[in-house]
C-alpha positions in Angstrom: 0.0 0.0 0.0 1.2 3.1 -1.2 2.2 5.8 1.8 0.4 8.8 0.2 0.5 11.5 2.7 3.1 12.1 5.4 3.8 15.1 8.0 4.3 15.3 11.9 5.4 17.6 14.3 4.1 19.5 17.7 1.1 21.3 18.6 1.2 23.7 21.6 4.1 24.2 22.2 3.8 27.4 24.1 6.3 29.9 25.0 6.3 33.3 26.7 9.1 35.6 25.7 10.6 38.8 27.4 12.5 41.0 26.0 14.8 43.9 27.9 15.1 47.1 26.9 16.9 48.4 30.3 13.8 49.0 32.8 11.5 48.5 29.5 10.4 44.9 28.6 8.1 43.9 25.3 6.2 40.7 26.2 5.1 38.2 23.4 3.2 35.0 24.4 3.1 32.4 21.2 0.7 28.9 20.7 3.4 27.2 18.2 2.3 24.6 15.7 5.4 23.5 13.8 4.8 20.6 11.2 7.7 19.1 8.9 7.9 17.3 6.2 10.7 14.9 4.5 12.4 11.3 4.5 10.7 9.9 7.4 8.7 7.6 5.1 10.4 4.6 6.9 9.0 5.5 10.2 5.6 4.9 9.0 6.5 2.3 6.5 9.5 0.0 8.4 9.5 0.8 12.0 12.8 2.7 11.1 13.3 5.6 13.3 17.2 6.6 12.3 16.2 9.7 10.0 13.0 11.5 12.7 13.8 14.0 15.0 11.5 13.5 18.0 8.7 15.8 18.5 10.5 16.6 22.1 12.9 17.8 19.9 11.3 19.8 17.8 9.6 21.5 21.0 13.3 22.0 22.3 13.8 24.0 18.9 11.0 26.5 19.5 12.5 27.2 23.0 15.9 27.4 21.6 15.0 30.0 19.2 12.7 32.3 21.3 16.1 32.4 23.8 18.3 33.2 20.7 15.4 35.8 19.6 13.7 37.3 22.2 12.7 40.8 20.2 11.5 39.4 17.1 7.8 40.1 16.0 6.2 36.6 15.1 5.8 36.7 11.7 10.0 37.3 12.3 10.0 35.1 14.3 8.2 32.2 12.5 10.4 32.7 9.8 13.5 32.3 11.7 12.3 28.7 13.4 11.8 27.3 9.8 15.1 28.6 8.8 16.8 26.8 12.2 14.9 23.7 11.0 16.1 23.5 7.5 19.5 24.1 8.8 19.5 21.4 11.4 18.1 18.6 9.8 18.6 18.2 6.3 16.1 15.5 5.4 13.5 18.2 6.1 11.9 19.1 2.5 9.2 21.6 4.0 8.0 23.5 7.5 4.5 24.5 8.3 4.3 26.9 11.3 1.1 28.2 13.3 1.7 31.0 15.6 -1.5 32.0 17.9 -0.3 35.3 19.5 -2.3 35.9 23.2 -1.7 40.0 23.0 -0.8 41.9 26.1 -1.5 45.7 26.2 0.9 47.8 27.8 -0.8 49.9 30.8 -0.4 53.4 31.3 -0.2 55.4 34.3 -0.7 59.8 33.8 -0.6 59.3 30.1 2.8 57.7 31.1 3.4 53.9 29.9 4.5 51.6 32.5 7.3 49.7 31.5 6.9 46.1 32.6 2.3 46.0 33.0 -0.2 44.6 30.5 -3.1 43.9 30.8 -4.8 40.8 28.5 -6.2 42.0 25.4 -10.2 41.8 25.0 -10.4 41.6 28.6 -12.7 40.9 31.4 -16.6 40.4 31.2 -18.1 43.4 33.1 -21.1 41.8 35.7 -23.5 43.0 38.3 -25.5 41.6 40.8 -28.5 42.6 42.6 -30.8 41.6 45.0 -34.1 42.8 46.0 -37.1 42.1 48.0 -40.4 43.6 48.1 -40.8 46.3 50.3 -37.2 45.9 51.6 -33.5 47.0 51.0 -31.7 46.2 47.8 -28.3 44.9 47.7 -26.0 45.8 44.1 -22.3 44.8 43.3 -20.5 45.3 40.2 -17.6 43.4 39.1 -15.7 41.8 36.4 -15.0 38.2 35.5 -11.6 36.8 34.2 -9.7 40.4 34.3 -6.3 39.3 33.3 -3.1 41.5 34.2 0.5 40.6 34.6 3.8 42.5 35.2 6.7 40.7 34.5 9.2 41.9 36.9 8.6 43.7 40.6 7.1 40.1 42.3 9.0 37.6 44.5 8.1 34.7 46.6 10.1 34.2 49.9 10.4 32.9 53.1 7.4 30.6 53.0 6.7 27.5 54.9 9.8 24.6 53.8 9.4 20.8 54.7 9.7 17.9 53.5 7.1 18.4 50.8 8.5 21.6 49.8 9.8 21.7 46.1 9.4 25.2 44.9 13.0 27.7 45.1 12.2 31.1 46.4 12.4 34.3 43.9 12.7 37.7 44.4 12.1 38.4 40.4 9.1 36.7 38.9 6.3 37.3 36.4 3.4 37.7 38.5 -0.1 37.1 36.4 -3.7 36.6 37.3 -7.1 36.2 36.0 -8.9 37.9 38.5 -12.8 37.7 39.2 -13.7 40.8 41.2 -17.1 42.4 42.4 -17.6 45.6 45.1 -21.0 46.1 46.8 -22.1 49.4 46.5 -23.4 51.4 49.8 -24.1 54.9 47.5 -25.0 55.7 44.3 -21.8 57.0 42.7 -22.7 60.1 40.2 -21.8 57.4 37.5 -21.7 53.9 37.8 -19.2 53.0 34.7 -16.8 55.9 35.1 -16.5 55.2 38.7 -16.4 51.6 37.7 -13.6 51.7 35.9 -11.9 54.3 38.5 -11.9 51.2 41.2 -9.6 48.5 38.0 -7.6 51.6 37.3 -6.6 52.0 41.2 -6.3 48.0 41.2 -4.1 48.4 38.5 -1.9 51.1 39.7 -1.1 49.6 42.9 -0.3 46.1 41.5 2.0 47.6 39.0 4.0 49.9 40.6 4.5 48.5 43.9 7.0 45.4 44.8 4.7 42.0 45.4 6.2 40.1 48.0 3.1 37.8 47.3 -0.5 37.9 45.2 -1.9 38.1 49.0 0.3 41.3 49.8 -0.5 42.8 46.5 -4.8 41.9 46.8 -4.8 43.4 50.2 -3.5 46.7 49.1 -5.2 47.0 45.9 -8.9 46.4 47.9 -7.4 49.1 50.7 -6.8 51.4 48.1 -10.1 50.8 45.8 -12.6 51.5 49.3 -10.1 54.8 49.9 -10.7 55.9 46.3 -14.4 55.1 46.0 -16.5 56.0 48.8 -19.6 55.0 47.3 -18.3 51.0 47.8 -18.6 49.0 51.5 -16.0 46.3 50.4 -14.3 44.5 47.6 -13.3 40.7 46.9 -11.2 39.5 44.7 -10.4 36.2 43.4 -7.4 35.6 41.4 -6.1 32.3 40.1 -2.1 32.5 39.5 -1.6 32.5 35.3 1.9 30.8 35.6 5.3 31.0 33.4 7.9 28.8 34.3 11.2 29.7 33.3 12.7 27.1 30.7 15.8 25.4 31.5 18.1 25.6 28.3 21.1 24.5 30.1 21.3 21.7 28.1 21.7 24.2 25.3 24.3 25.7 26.4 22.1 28.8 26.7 21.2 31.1 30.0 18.0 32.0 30.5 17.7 35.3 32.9 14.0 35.5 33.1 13.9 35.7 29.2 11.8 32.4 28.1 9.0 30.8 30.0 6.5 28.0 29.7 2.8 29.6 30.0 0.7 27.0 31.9 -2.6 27.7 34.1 -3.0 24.2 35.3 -2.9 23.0 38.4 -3.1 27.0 39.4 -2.7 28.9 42.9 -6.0 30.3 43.9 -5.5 33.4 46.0 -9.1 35.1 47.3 -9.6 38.0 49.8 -12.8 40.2 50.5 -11.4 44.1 52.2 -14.1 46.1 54.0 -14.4 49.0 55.7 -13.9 49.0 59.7 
């Protein structure tokens, strides 16, 4: 039976890349698909492996090349991971590359952008809720569901709890993302709900970015003191705000450093970090 079609590769494969400009970092988050095709007819065909690169490897190769080319754009870089393909591995006749891009926005601070805070682009699903009864009082919040906003310097985590279970190395430099859901309960009528609205994620936002984390909790307790001291019209805030991880990729084996340059996205299994601030 003829062999009439043939391709393989790795789906994925995602990587999140920083590049530093001094106290200025571009972020660019990538969903790789890279697919090759060549003389591996004999892996299908004779259970001979001698001429296919492993898929591992071909993951190893994306990594390699975001470390090697942190600044690139990803059409740029696309282009430059086929080119490393061809180059390596000579029975490859043709590459196919898919880059999904998940787009960060830079924030801004004064009409002054901040150099290491995005926030997700699209984000955040505004909501309210209220509750009424007949004749009685009426209770409204306002909120926003999966709110995403990361900084990717200015976080550490130290001098936590160490046993026998413990596996995780302290930091004092760490991206530091969330997905936050967040509502406030309202005790006035503000003179406008959505400009007041997004006065409370702007003061979230400020705090968060440009003040040291020595932990989500530090960071959430400060950001709901300083939402009730900017909005009087709210009684308390809670926030919920599952940890959006990147692990830093060990490219040792590479013979490459990695200072906080390349990291694995991954949301799964996350931290879960919830607080409700109030007034006294």
């Amino acid at each position: 039976m003829p062999l009439i079609k043939k391709r393989y590769g790795k789906g994925r494969v995602r990587v999140m890349r920083i590049h530093r400009d001094g106290d200025r970092h571009e972020v660019s988050q990538l969903n790789i698909k890279a697919m090759l095709e060549g003389d591996f007819a004999r892996t299908y065909t004779n259970a001979d492996n001698s001429n296919t690169v492993s898929t591992d490897t071909i993951k190893n190769v994306v990594n390699v090349v975001a470390r090697e080319n942190t600044g690139l754009s990803p059409e740029e870089f696309c282009q430059v991971l086929a080119q490393k393909y061809f180059n390596t591995y000579p029975q490859v006749s043709s590459v196919s590359i898919t880059s999904h891009e998940t787009r960060w926005n830079r924030l801004s601070f004064g009409g002054k952008p901040h150099p290491h805070s995005f926030v997700l682009d699209g984000n955040g699903k505004p909501t309210v809720e209220l509750t009424a009864v007949r004749g009685g009082p009426l209770t409204l919040a306002s909120g926003v569901d999966g709110f995403a906003f990361m900084k990717s310097t200015q976080s550490g985590w130290e001098n936590y709890v160490k046993d026998r279970y413990t596996t995780l190395a302290e930091t004092h430099d760490r991206i530091c993302a969330t997905s936050m859901v967040a509502s406030w309960k309202w005790s006035g009528k503000p003179a406008s709900y959505p400009a007041t609205n997004a006065k409370i994620l702007d003061t979230l936002l400020e705090v968060f970015s440009t003040t040291y984390s020595w932990s989500v909790q530090d960071s959430l307790y400060r950001m709901g003191e300083a939402a009730l001291a900017a909005v009087p019209e709210i009684s308390e805030i809670s926030m919920a705000c599952p940890n959006m991880h990147f692990i830093p990729m060990n490219l040792s084996a590479f013979g490459l450093d990695n200072n906080n340059q390349v990291f694995l996205p991954t949301d799964e299994p996350h931290g879960q970090i919830e607080c409700t601030v109030g007034r006294g």
